[in-house]
C-alpha positions as CSV (number, residue, x, y, z in Angstrom):
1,X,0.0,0.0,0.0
2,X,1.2,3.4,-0.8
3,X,0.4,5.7,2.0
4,X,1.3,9.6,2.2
5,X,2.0,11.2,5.8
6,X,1.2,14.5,6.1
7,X,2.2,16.6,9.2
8,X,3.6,20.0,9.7
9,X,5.8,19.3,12.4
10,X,9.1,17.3,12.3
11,X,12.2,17.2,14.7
12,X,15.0,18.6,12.6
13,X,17.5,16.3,14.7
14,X,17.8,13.8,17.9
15,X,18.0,17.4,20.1
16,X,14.6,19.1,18.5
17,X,11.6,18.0,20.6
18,X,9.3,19.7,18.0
19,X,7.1,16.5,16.4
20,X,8.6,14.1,18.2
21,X,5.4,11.6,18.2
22,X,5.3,11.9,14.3
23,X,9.0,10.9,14.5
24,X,8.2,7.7,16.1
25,X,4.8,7.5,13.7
26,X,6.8,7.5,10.7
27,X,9.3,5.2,12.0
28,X,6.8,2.8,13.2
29,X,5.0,2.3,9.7
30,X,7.6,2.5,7.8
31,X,8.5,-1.2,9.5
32,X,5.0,-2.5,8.2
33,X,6.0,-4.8,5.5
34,X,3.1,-3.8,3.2
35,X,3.6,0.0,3.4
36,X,5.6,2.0,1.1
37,X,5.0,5.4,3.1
38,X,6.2,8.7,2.2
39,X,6.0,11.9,4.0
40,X,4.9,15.4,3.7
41,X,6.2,17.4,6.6
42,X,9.6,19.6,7.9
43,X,12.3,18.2,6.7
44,X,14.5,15.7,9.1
45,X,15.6,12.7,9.7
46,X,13.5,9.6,7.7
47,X,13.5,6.3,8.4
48,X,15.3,3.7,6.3
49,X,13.1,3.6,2.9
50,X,10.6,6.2,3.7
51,X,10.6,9.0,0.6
52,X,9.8,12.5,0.9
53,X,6.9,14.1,-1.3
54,X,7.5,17.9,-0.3
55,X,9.8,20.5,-3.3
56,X,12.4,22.3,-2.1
57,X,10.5,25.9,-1.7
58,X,7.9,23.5,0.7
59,X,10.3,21.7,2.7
60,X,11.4,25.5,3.2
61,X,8.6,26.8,3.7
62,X,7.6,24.7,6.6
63,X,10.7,25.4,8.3
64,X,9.9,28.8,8.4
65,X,6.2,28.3,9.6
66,X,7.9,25.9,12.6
67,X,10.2,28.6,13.5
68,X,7.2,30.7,13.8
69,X,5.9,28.5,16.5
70,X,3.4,26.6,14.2
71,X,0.1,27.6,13.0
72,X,-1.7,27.4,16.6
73,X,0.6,29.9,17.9
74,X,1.1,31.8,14.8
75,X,-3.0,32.2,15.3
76,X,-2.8,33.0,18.5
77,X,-0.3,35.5,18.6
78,X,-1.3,37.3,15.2
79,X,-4.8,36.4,15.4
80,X,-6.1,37.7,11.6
81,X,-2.5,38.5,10.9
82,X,-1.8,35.2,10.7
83,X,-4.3,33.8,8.0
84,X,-1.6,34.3,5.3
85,X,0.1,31.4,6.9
86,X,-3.2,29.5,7.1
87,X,-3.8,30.2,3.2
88,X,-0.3,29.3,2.5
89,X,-0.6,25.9,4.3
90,X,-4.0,24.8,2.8
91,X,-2.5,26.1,-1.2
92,X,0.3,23.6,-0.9
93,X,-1.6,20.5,0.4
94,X,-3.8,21.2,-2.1
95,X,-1.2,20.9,-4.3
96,X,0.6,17.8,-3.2
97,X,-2.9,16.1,-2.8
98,X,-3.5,16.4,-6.5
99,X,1.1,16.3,-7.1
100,X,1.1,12.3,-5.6
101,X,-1.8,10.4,-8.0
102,X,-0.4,7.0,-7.0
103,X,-0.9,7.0,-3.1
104,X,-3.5,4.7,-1.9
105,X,-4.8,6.3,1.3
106,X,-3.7,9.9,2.4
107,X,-2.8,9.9,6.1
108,X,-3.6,13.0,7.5
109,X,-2.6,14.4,10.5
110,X,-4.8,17.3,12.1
111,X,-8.2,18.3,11.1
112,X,-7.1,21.6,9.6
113,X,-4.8,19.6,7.0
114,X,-8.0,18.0,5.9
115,X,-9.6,20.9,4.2
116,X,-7.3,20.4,0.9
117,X,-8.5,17.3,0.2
118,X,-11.3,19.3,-1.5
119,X,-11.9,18.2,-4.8
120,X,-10.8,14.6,-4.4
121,X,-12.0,11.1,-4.0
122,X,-9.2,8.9,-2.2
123,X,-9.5,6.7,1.2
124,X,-8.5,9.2,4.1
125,X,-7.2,8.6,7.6
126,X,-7.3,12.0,9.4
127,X,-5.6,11.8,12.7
128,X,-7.0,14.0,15.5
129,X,-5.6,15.9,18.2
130,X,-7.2,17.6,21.4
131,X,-6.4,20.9,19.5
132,X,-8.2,20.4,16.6
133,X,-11.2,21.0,18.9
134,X,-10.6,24.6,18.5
135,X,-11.5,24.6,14.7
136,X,-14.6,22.5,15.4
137,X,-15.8,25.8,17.2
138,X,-15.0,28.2,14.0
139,X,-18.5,29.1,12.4
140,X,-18.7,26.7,9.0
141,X,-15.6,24.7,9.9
142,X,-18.2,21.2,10.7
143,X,-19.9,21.8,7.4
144,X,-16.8,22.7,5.2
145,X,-15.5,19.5,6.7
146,X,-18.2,17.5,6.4
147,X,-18.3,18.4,2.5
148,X,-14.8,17.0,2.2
149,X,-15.2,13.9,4.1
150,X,-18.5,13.1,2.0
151,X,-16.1,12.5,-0.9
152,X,-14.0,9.9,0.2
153,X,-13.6,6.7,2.0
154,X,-12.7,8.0,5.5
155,X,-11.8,6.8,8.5
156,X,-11.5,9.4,11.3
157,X,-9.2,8.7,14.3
158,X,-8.6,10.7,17.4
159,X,-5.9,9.1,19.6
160,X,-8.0,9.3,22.7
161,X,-11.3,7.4,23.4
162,X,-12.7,10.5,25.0
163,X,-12.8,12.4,21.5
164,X,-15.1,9.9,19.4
165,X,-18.3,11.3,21.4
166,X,-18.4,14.5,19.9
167,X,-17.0,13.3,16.4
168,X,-19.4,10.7,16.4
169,X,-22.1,13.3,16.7
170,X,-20.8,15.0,13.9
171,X,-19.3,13.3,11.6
172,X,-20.6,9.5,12.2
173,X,-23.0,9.6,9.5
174,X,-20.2,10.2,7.1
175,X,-16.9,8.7,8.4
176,X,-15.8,5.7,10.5
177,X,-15.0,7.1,13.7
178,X,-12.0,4.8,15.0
179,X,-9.9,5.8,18.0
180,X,-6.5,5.1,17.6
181,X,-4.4,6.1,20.7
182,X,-0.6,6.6,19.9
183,X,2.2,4.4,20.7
184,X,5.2,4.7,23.4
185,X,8.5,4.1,22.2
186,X,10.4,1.1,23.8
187,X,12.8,3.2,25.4
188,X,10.3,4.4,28.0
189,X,9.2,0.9,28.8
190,X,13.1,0.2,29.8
191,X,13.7,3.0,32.2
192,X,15.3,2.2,35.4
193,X,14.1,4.5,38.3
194,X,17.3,5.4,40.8
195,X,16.3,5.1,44.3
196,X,19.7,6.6,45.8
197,X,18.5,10.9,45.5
198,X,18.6,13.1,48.5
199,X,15.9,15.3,46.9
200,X,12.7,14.7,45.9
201,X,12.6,15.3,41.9
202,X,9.6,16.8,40.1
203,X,9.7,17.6,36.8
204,X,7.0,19.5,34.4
205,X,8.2,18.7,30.8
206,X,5.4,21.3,28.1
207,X,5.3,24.8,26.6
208,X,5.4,27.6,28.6
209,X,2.0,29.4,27.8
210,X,-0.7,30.8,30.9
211,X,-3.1,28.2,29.6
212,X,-0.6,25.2,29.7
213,X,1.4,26.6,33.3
214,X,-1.9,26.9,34.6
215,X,-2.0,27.8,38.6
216,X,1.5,25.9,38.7
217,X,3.6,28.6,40.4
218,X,1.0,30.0,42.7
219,X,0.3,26.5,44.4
220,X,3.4,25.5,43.9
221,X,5.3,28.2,46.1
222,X,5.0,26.6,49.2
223,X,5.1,22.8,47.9
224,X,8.4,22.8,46.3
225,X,10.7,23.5,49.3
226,X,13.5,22.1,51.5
227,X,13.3,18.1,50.0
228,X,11.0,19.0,47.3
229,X,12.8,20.6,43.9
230,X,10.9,21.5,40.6
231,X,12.5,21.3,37.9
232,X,10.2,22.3,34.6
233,X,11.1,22.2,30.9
234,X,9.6,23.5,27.8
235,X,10.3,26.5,25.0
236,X,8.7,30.1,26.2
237,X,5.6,30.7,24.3
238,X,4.3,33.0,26.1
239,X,5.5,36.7,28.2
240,X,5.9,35.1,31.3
241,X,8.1,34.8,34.6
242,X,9.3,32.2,36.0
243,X,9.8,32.2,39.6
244,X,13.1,31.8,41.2
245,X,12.4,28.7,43.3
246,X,11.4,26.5,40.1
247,X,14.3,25.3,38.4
248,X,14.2,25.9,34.6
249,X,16.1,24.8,32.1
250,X,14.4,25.9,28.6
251,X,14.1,23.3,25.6
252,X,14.2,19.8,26.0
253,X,14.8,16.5,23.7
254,X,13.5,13.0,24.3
255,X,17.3,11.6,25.0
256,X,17.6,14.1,27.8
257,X,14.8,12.9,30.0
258,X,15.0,9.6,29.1
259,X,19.4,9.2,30.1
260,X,19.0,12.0,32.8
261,X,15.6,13.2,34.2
262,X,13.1,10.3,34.1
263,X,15.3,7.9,36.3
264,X,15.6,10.1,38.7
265,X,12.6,12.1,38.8
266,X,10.1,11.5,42.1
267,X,7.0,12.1,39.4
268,X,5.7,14.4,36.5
269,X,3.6,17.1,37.5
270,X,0.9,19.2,34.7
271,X,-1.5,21.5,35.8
272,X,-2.7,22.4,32.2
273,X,-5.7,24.2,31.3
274,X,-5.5,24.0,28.0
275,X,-7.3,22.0,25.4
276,X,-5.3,18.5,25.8
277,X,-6.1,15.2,23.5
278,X,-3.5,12.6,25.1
279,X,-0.4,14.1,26.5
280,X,2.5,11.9,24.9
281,X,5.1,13.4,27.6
282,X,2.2,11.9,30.0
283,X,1.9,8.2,28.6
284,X,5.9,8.1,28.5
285,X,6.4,9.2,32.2
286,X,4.2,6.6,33.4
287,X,5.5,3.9,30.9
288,X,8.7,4.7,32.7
289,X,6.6,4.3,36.0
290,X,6.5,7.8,36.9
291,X,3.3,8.6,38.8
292,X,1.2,11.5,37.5
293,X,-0.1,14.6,39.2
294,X,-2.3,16.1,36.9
295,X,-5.1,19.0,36.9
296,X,-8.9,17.7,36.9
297,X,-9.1,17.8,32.2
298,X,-11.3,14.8,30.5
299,X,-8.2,14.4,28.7
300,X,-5.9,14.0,31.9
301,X,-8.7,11.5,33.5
302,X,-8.8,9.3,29.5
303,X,-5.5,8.5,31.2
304,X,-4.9,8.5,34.7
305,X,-7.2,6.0,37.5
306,X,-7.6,8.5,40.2
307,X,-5.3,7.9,43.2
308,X,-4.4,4.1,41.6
309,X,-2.0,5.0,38.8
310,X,-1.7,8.7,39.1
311,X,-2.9,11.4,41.1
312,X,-6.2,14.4,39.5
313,X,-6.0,17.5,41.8
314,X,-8.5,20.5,41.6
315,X,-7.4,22.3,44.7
316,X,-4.4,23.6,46.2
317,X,-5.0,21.4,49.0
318,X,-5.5,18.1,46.5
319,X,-2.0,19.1,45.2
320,X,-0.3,19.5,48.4
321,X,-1.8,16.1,49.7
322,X,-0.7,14.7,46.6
323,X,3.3,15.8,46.7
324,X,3.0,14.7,50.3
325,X,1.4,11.1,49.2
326,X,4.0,10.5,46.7
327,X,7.3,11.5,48.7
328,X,6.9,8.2,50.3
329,X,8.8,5.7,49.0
330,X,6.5,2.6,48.9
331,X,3.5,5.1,47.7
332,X,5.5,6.2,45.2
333,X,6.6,2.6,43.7
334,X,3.1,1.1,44.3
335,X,1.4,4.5,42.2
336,X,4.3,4.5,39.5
337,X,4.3,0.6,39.0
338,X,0.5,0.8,38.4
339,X,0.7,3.4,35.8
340,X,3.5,1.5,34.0
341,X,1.5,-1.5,34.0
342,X,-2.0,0.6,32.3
343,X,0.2,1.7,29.7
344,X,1.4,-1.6,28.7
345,X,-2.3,-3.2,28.4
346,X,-4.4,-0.1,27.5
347,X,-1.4,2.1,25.1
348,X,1.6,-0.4,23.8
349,X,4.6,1.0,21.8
350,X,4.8,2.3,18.6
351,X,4.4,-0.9,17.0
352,X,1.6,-1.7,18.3
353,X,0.3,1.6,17.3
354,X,1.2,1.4,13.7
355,X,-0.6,-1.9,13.4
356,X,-3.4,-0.6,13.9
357,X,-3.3,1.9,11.4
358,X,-2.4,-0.6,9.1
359,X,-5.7,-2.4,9.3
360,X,-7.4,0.9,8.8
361,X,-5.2,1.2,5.7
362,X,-6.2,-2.0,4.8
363,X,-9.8,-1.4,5.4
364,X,-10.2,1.2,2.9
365,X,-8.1,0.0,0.7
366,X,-10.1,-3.2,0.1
């Protein structure tokens, strides 16, 4: 089967942490024996016999757009400024939809790279994300979609169960609504946790916007003392200060918490407000048996068994019980050891992952 990828977001290199779940998509599929995949996304690294579909002044172009933050921050920061880089997006997948006449099924990542398939009739797989719920609320966007997935085959696959309610509802009439949650790569399966630290270790790996920080630094001001260190990674998105007693250390890469961080981390902490699907950074810390403290989000519950394999908190007081919970030892093994083992039957790696994409392929494909 001949299957095009299509993502705008790529890690450049091992050290970029921009895209790295496509990264391990791409490399997963490309190890199905009946896919011949190629890609249309940032230029980077490929796997071993995976081509690339994007020209030259494309490949560039989506450097540049990545460098601008992406076209969720370029929105959000330039609000109608930024529909120049919307128009430019949608003209060249409209182009490379109708450019690539001999791919099977077009694997489409984000609903907002759907729109171009305008005008044609091949199978689709359109990958969805906790952002994309965001378009669904632009005026027109359910019907414009709706038009295009009328013309195809289409499968329609949010990698969380939680999403297929509202897709379902709709978009069910049309399109096969399949949930397809995304793979953890072996590596975080293998982690070793260190038991030897003299601090307590917390980390809090994401972007730094208001929306994704959420009411971190206010509760955490009186948490993260004496034994108890935060240490939080993640590019500045937004105008922000960070205050003195959290320990930050910018941009991270996959390698670096894996060989450094996760081992000796005490547990991963988000208390996000924004519009989550399935945290990847999530599923990986608790593959590596990390417990989980995590704000009260649909998306952070799809994932976490309350007090079993990870820890919801809604109060300031729910937080502070929880760091006190989890800085004992045997709490802390029992919690992380359970969320290791709901990873392994509920999530699987990569693999597992691209497998089940390949019976969607196969599905519309005949």
């Amino acid at each position: 089967m001949n299957i095009l990828l299509i993502s705008t977001s790529y890690p450049t290199n091992n050290e970029d942490w921009r895209g790295r779940f496509i990264a391990d998509m791409a490399e997963s599929l490309s190890r199905c024996h009946d896919i011949r995949l190629k890609t249309w996304m940032p230029p980077g690294s490929l796997p071993p016999g995976v081509s690339d579909a994007a020209l030259a002044e494309e490949s560039q172009w989506l450097v540049n757009l990545l460098a601008q933050g992406g076209i969720a921050h370029i929105l959000r920061t330039k609000g109608i400024k930024g529909m120049s880089a919307v128009f430019g997006l949608l003209r060249r997948l409209w182009q490379v939809f109708r450019r690539e006449s001999d791919i099977d099924v077009l694997h489409v990542n984000w609903l907002q790279n759907a729109l171009p398939l305008w005008g044609n009739n091949r199978p689709a797989v359109i990958s969805v994300l906790g952002s994309d719920y965001k378009l669904l609320q632009i005026p027109g966007m359910i019907l414009l979609l709706r038009q295009v997935f009328k013309q195809r085959k289409c499968v329609i696959a949010p990698n969380a169960q939680w999403m297929g309610m509202l897709l379902e509802k709709k978009f069910g009439d049309i399109a096969e609504i399949h949930p397809v949650p995304f793979g953890v790569h072996q590596r975080w399966f293998d982690i070793v946790r260190q038991k030897t630290q003299s601090k307590r270790l917390w980390l809090i790996v994401s972007r730094l916007t208001h929306n994704k920080i959420g009411p971190l630094f206010e509760w955490g001001e009186r948490v993260f003392t004496g034994d108890d260190e935060l240490h939080l990674f993640g590019p500045m998105q937004d105008t922000m200060s960070v205050p003195k007693w959290v320990h930050y250390h910018g941009a991270t890469y996959p390698e670096a918490l894996e060989k450094e961080w996760f081992p000796k981390a005490s547990g991963l902490v988000t208390l996000s407000r924004h519009d989550e699907g399935r945290p990847q950074v999530m599923i990986e810390a608790m593959a590596a048996g990390l417990p989980v403290i995590a704000s009260d989000l649909i998306a952070h519950r799809d994932i976490i068994r309350d007090r079993e394999t990870g820890w919801i908190v809604r109060s300031v007081q729910e937080f502070e019980e929880a760091i006190s919970f989890l800085s004992d030892p045997k709490n802390n093994d029992q919690m992380g050891t359970a969320a290791h083992e709901w990873i392994v039957r509920h999530i699987g790696t990569w693999q597992d992952c691209a497998k089940r994409y390949a019976d969607i392929y196969r599905k519309l494909t005949g």
